[in-house]
N, C-alpha and C positions, 0 to 999 in steps of 0.2 A: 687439798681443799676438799670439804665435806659439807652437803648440804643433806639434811634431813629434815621429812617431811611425814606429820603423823595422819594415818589413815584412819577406818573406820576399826576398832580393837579385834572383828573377827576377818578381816583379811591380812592375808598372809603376807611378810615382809618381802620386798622388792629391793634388791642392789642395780643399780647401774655404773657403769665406768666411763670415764670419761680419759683418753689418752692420745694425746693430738702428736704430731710430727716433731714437735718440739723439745720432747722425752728423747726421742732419739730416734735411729733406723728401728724399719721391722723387729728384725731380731730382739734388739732395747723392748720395746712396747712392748710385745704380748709375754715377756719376761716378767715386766712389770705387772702386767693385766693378769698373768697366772698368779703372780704373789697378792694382789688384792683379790683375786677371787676367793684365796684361801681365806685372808685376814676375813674378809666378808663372809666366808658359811660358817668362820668361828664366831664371827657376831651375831650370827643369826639364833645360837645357842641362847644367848640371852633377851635376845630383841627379835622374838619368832613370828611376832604377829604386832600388825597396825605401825609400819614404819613404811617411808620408801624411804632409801639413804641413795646419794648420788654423789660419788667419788670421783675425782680431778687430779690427776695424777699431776703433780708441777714435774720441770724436768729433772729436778734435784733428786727424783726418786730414783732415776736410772741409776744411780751409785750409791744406793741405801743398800745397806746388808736388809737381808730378807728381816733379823730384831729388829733394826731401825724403822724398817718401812711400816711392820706389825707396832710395834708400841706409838708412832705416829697416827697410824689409824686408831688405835685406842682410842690414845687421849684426844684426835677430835673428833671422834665417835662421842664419849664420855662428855666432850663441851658443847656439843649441839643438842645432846638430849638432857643435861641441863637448862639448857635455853630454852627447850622446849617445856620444860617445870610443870605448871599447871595446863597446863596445852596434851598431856596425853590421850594416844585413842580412848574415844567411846564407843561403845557397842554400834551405835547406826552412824553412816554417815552424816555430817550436818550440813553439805554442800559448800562449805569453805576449809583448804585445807592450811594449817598452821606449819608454815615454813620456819626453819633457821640455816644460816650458815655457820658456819665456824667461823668466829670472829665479827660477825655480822649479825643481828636478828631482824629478817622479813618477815612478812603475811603475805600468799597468795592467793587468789580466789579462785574458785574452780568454776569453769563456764560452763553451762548445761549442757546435752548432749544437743549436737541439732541435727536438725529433724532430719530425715532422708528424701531425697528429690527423687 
């Protein structure tokens, strides 16, 4: 599962991973977690700037060949930033940022910073 989310177009693109106990033992996971790291700085080639993307490893990945797991990321890589269509970064932030998931499209809104006590 993949969720992306478009930033202000001159910050820099941000990955996170998401890989819960359910993927499998230690070992399993950061198996997994190294192989989306990779799929991830390859996407960063094309999508360098004004994304965060935020990756969900389901457990099904622990038995993906390392092509399965890459052209998986692709294609919902490629289906979330369709989603996102006219919704790409602009130069300034506008204080709301335009969410999608794969398979899903949201809007979330970004809360201002607060204040310090």
């Amino acid at each position: 599962m993949l969720y992306t989310a478009a930033l202000a177009a001159d910050e820099p693109s941000r990955i996170g991973f998401i890989v819960s106990k359910s993927v499998g033992n230690a070992v399993v996971r950061n198996l997994v977690k190294r192989r989306l790291r990779e799929a991830g700085a390859l996407s960063l080639q094309k999508y360098g700037s004004g994304f965060a993307i935020v990756v969900r490893a389901l457990p099904a990945a622990a038995g993906a060949s390392w092509d399965q797991l890459l052209a998986d990321y692709d294609a919902a890589l490629e289906t979330t930033m369709k989603r996102l269509g006219n919704r790409l970064p602009k130069a300034a932030s506008s204080g709301s940022y335009e969410t999608t998931q794969e398979g899903t499209p949201a809007c979330v809104t970004q809360l201002p910073p607060s204040s310090p006590v």
